[in-house]
C-alpha positions as CSV (number, residue, x, y, z in Angstrom):
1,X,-23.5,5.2,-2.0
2,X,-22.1,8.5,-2.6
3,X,-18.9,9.8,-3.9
4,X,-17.9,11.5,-0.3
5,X,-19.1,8.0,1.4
6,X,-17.0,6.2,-1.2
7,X,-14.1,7.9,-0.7
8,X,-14.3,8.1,2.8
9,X,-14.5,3.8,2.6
10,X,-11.2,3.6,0.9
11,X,-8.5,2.6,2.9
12,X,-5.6,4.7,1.3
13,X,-7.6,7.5,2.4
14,X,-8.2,6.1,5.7
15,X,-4.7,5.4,6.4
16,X,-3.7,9.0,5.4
17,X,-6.4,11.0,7.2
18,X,-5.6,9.0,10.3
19,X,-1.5,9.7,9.5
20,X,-2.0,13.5,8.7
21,X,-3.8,13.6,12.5
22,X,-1.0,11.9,14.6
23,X,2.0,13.3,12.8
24,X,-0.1,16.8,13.5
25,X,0.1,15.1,17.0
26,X,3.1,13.1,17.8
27,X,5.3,14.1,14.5
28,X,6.4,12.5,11.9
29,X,9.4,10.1,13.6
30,X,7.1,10.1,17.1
31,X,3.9,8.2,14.9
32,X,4.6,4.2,14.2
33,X,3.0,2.4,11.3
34,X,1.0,0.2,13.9
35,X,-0.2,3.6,15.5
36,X,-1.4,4.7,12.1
37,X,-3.1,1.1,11.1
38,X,-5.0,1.6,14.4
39,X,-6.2,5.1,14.0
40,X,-7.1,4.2,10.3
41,X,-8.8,0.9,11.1
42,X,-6.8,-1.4,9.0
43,X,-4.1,-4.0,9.7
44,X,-1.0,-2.6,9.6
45,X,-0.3,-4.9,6.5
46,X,-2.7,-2.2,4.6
47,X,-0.4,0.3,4.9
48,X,2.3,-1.1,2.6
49,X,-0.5,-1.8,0.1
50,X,-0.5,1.7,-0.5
51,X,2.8,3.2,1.0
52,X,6.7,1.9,0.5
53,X,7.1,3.1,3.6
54,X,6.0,5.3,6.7
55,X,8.8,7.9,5.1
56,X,6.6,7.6,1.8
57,X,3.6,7.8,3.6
58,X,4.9,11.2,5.0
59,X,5.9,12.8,1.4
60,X,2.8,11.9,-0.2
61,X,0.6,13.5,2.3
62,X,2.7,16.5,2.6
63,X,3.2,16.6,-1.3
64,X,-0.6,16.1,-1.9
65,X,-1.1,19.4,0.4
66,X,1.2,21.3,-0.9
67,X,-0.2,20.8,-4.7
68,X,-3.5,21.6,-3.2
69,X,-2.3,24.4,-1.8
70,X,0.0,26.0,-4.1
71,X,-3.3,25.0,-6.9
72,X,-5.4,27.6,-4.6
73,X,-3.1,30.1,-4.8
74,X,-2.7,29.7,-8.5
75,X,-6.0,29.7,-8.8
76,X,-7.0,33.1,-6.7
77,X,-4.4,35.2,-7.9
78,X,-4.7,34.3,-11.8
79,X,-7.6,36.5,-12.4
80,X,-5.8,39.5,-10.7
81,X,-5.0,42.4,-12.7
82,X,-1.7,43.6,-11.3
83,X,1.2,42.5,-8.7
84,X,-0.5,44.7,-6.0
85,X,-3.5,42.7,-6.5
86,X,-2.2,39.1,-7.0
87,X,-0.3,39.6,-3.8
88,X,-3.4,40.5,-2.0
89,X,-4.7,37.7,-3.2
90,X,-2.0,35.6,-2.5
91,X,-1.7,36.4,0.8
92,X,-6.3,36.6,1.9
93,X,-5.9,33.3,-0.1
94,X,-2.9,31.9,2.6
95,X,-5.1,33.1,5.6
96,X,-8.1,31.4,3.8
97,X,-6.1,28.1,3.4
98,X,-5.1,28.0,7.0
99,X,-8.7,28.7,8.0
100,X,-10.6,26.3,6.2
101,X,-8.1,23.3,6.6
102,X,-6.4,23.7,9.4
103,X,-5.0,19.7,9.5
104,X,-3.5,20.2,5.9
105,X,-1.9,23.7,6.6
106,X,-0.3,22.3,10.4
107,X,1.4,19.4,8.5
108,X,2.7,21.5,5.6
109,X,4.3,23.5,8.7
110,X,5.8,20.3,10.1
111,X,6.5,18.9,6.6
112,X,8.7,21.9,5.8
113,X,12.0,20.3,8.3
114,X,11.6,17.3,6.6
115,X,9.6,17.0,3.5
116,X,9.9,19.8,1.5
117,X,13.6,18.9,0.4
118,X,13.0,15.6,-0.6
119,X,10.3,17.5,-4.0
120,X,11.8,18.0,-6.8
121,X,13.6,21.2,-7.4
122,X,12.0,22.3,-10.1
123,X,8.4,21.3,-9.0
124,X,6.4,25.0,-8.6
125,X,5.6,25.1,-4.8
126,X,3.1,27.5,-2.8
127,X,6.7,30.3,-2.5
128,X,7.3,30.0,-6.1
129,X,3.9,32.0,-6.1
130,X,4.8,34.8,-3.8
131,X,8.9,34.8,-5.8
132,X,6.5,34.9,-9.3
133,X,4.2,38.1,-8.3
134,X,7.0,40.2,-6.4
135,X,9.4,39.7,-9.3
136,X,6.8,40.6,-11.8
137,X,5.9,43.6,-9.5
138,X,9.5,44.9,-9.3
139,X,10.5,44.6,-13.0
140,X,6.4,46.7,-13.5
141,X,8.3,49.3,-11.1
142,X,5.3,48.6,-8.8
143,X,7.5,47.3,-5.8
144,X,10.6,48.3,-4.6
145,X,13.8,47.0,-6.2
146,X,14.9,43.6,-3.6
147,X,16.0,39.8,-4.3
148,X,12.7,38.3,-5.2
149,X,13.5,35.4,-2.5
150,X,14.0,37.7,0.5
151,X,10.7,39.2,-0.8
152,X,9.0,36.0,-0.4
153,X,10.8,35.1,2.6
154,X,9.3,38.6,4.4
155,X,5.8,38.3,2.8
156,X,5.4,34.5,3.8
157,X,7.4,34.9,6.7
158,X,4.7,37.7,7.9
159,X,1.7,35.2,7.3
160,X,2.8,32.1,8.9
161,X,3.9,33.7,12.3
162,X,0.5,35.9,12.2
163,X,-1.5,32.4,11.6
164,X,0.8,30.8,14.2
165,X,0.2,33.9,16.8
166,X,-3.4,33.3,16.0
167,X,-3.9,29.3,16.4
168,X,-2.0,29.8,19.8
169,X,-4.4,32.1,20.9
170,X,-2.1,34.9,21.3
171,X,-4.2,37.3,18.6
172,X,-8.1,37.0,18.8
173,X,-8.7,39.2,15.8
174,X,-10.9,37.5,13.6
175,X,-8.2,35.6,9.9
176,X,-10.6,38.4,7.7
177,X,-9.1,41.5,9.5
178,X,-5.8,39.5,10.4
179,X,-5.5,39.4,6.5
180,X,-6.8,42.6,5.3
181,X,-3.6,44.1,7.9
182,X,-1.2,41.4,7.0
183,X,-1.7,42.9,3.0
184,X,-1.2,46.2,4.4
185,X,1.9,45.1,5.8
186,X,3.4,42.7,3.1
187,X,2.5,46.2,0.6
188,X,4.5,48.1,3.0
189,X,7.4,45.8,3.3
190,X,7.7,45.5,-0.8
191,X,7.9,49.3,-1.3
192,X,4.5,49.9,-2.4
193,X,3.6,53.3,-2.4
194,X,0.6,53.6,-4.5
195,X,-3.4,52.9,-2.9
196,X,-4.2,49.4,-2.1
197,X,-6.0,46.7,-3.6
Protein backbone atom coordinates (compact mmCIF):
# COMPACT_ATOMS: atom_id res chain seq x y z
CA UNK A 1 0.00 0.00 0.00
CA UNK A 2 1.31 3.35 -0.46
CA UNK A 3 2.24 6.19 1.65
CA UNK A 4 -0.70 8.64 0.03
CA UNK A 5 -3.21 5.43 0.40
CA UNK A 6 -1.92 5.01 3.97
CA UNK A 7 -2.47 8.21 4.93
CA UNK A 8 -5.53 8.65 3.34
CA UNK A 9 -6.86 5.23 5.58
CA UNK A 10 -6.11 7.00 8.77
CA UNK A 11 -8.88 8.19 10.55
CA UNK A 12 -7.40 11.36 12.20
CA UNK A 13 -6.90 12.43 8.79
CA UNK A 14 -10.27 11.42 7.71
CA UNK A 15 -11.94 13.17 10.42
CA UNK A 16 -10.05 16.43 9.69
CA UNK A 17 -10.32 16.46 5.89
CA UNK A 18 -14.07 15.93 6.26
CA UNK A 19 -14.03 18.91 9.22
CA UNK A 20 -11.88 21.41 7.13
CA UNK A 21 -14.83 20.87 4.24
CA UNK A 22 -17.98 21.57 6.36
CA UNK A 23 -16.56 24.25 8.54
CA UNK A 24 -15.53 25.75 4.88
CA UNK A 25 -19.28 25.07 4.55
CA UNK A 26 -21.46 25.51 7.46
CA UNK A 27 -18.64 27.21 9.86
CA UNK A 28 -17.02 26.34 12.62
CA UNK A 29 -20.12 26.63 15.51
CA UNK A 30 -22.76 25.60 12.36
CA UNK A 31 -20.70 21.90 11.84
CA UNK A 32 -21.60 19.13 14.85
CA UNK A 33 -19.25 16.39 15.80
CA UNK A 34 -21.93 13.79 14.52
CA UNK A 35 -21.88 15.87 11.13
CA UNK A 36 -18.14 15.48 11.00
CA UNK A 37 -18.16 11.52 12.09
CA UNK A 38 -20.54 11.16 9.07
CA UNK A 39 -18.61 12.97 6.46
CA UNK A 40 -15.34 11.21 7.77
CA UNK A 41 -16.84 7.73 7.97
CA UNK A 42 -16.18 7.03 11.53
CA UNK A 43 -18.39 6.81 14.69
CA UNK A 44 -18.57 9.83 16.24
CA UNK A 45 -16.75 8.10 19.29
CA UNK A 46 -13.45 8.34 16.75
CA UNK A 47 -13.35 11.81 16.95
CA UNK A 48 -12.45 12.15 20.65
CA UNK A 49 -9.73 9.47 20.00
CA UNK A 50 -7.97 12.12 18.34
CA UNK A 51 -9.56 15.53 19.31
CA UNK A 52 -10.51 16.89 23.10
CA UNK A 53 -13.00 18.45 21.55
CA UNK A 54 -14.77 19.90 18.35
CA UNK A 55 -13.10 23.48 19.61
CA UNK A 56 -9.65 21.35 19.47
CA UNK A 57 -10.54 19.93 16.42
CA UNK A 58 -10.94 23.52 14.94
CA UNK A 59 -7.36 24.83 16.28
CA UNK A 60 -5.47 22.02 15.10
CA UNK A 61 -6.64 22.16 11.56
CA UNK A 62 -6.34 25.84 11.37
CA UNK A 63 -2.86 25.72 13.29
CA UNK A 64 -1.71 22.83 11.01
CA UNK A 65 -2.47 25.32 7.96
CA UNK A 66 -1.13 28.13 9.13
CA UNK A 67 2.46 26.26 9.85
CA UNK A 68 2.10 25.07 6.40
CA UNK A 69 1.58 28.16 5.21
CA UNK A 70 3.71 30.50 6.96
CA UNK A 71 6.64 27.26 6.11
CA UNK A 72 5.90 28.23 2.34
CA UNK A 73 6.45 31.58 2.69
CA UNK A 74 9.58 30.99 4.72
CA UNK A 75 10.63 28.91 2.34
CA UNK A 76 10.16 31.18 -1.02
CA UNK A 77 11.37 34.25 0.26
CA UNK A 78 14.60 32.84 2.08
CA UNK A 79 16.65 32.64 -1.06
CA UNK A 80 15.73 36.28 -2.02
CA UNK A 81 18.40 38.77 -2.20
CA UNK A 82 16.79 41.92 -0.99
CA UNK A 83 13.33 43.24 0.66
CA UNK A 84 12.10 44.18 -2.81
CA UNK A 85 12.54 40.70 -3.76
CA UNK A 86 11.40 38.73 -0.57
CA UNK A 87 8.26 40.70 -0.78
CA UNK A 88 7.60 39.72 -4.28
CA UNK A 89 8.09 36.60 -3.23
CA UNK A 90 6.08 36.75 -0.41
CA UNK A 91 3.28 38.01 -1.94
CA UNK A 92 3.41 35.44 -5.84
CA UNK A 93 4.03 32.89 -2.98
CA UNK A 94 0.31 34.08 -1.04
CA UNK A 95 -1.44 33.95 -4.50
CA UNK A 96 0.31 30.58 -5.09
CA UNK A 97 -0.99 29.21 -1.66
CA UNK A 98 -4.48 30.30 -2.34
CA UNK A 99 -4.40 28.65 -5.76
CA UNK A 100 -3.10 25.38 -5.09
CA UNK A 101 -5.12 24.73 -1.89
CA UNK A 102 -7.87 26.52 -1.89
CA UNK A 103 -9.75 24.28 1.20
CA UNK A 104 -6.58 25.14 3.51
CA UNK A 105 -6.42 28.98 2.47
CA UNK A 106 -10.70 29.33 2.95
CA UNK A 107 -10.40 27.98 6.53
CA UNK A 108 -7.30 30.05 7.56
CA UNK A 109 -9.78 32.98 6.40
CA UNK A 110 -12.52 31.70 8.69
CA UNK A 111 -10.01 30.62 11.36
CA UNK A 112 -8.75 34.14 11.71
CA UNK A 113 -12.35 35.32 14.00
CA UNK A 114 -11.77 32.62 15.99
CA UNK A 115 -8.64 30.66 15.86
CA UNK A 116 -5.94 32.71 15.40
CA UNK A 117 -6.10 34.29 19.06
CA UNK A 118 -6.18 31.18 20.81
CA UNK A 119 -1.81 30.50 19.09
CA UNK A 120 0.53 31.54 21.08
CA UNK A 121 1.85 35.00 20.95
CA UNK A 122 5.06 34.39 20.23
CA UNK A 123 4.49 31.57 17.65
CA UNK A 124 5.89 33.18 14.04
CA UNK A 125 2.66 33.25 11.89
CA UNK A 126 2.28 33.81 7.90
CA UNK A 127 2.23 38.20 8.91
CA UNK A 128 5.17 37.86 10.98
CA UNK A 129 6.71 37.21 7.37
CA UNK A 130 5.35 40.30 5.55
CA UNK A 131 6.22 42.61 9.37
CA UNK A 132 10.02 40.66 9.02
CA UNK A 133 10.76 41.83 5.13
CA UNK A 134 9.08 45.49 5.32
CA UNK A 135 11.05 46.16 8.55
CA UNK A 136 14.25 44.91 7.09
CA UNK A 137 13.37 46.89 3.93
CA UNK A 138 12.81 50.23 5.75
CA UNK A 139 15.78 50.11 8.16
CA UNK A 140 17.94 49.09 4.19
CA UNK A 141 16.30 52.54 3.26
CA UNK A 142 14.64 50.47 0.54
CA UNK A 143 10.94 51.29 1.63
CA UNK A 144 9.48 54.15 2.97
CA UNK A 145 9.77 54.95 6.58
CA UNK A 146 5.87 53.38 8.23
CA UNK A 147 4.91 51.08 11.39
CA UNK A 148 6.04 47.78 10.14
CA UNK A 149 2.38 46.44 11.19
CA UNK A 150 0.35 48.90 9.16
CA UNK A 151 2.83 47.73 6.39
CA UNK A 152 1.71 44.30 6.77
CA UNK A 153 -1.71 45.14 7.28
CA UNK A 154 -1.78 47.08 3.61
CA UNK A 155 0.33 44.49 1.82
CA UNK A 156 -1.76 41.41 3.16
CA UNK A 157 -4.73 43.40 3.28
CA UNK A 158 -4.21 43.99 -0.68
CA UNK A 159 -3.82 40.08 -1.29
CA UNK A 160 -6.63 38.65 0.58
CA UNK A 161 -9.39 41.00 -0.91
CA UNK A 162 -7.79 40.55 -4.60
CA UNK A 163 -7.96 36.56 -3.88
CA UNK A 164 -11.47 37.05 -2.36
CA UNK A 165 -12.60 39.45 -5.54
CA UNK A 166 -11.23 36.57 -7.58
CA UNK A 167 -12.88 33.27 -5.94
CA UNK A 168 -16.19 35.30 -6.06
CA UNK A 169 -15.88 35.63 -9.61
CA UNK A 170 -15.78 39.34 -9.61
CA UNK A 171 -12.01 39.47 -11.34
CA UNK A 172 -11.34 36.77 -14.15
CA UNK A 173 -7.73 37.75 -14.53
CA UNK A 174 -5.86 34.70 -14.44
CA UNK A 175 -3.72 34.49 -9.93
CA UNK A 176 -0.22 34.82 -12.27
CA UNK A 177 -1.12 38.34 -13.61
CA UNK A 178 -3.45 39.04 -10.46
CA UNK A 179 0.08 38.71 -8.58
CA UNK A 180 2.55 40.09 -10.80
CA UNK A 181 -0.09 43.66 -10.29
CA UNK A 182 -0.71 43.02 -6.70
CA UNK A 183 3.50 43.25 -6.33
CA UNK A 184 3.29 46.32 -8.31
CA UNK A 185 0.90 47.62 -5.97
CA UNK A 186 2.17 46.36 -2.51
CA UNK A 187 5.94 48.11 -4.00
CA UNK A 188 3.92 51.14 -4.53
CA UNK A 189 2.15 51.28 -1.26
CA UNK A 190 5.70 50.67 0.80
CA UNK A 191 7.49 53.65 -0.98
CA UNK A 192 9.46 51.82 -3.36
CA UNK A 193 10.85 53.90 -5.85
CA UNK A 194 13.57 51.84 -7.42
CA UNK A 195 12.79 49.04 -10.58
CA UNK A 196 11.00 45.96 -9.66
CA UNK A 197 11.91 42.58 -8.88
Amino acid sequence: MSQVNLKAADPGEKIQSAALKLFIRKGITGTTTKEIAKKAGVSEGTIYNYFESKGDLAYKLFERHMDRFRDELTQRTSSEAGPAEKLAAAVRAFFGFAERTPDAYAYIMIGHYTELQKMPYDKKKPRDIFVDIIGEGIREGVFADMDCNLGAAFVIGMVTRVILFHTSGMLETPYRQLAEETVDSSLRVLGYRNSRP
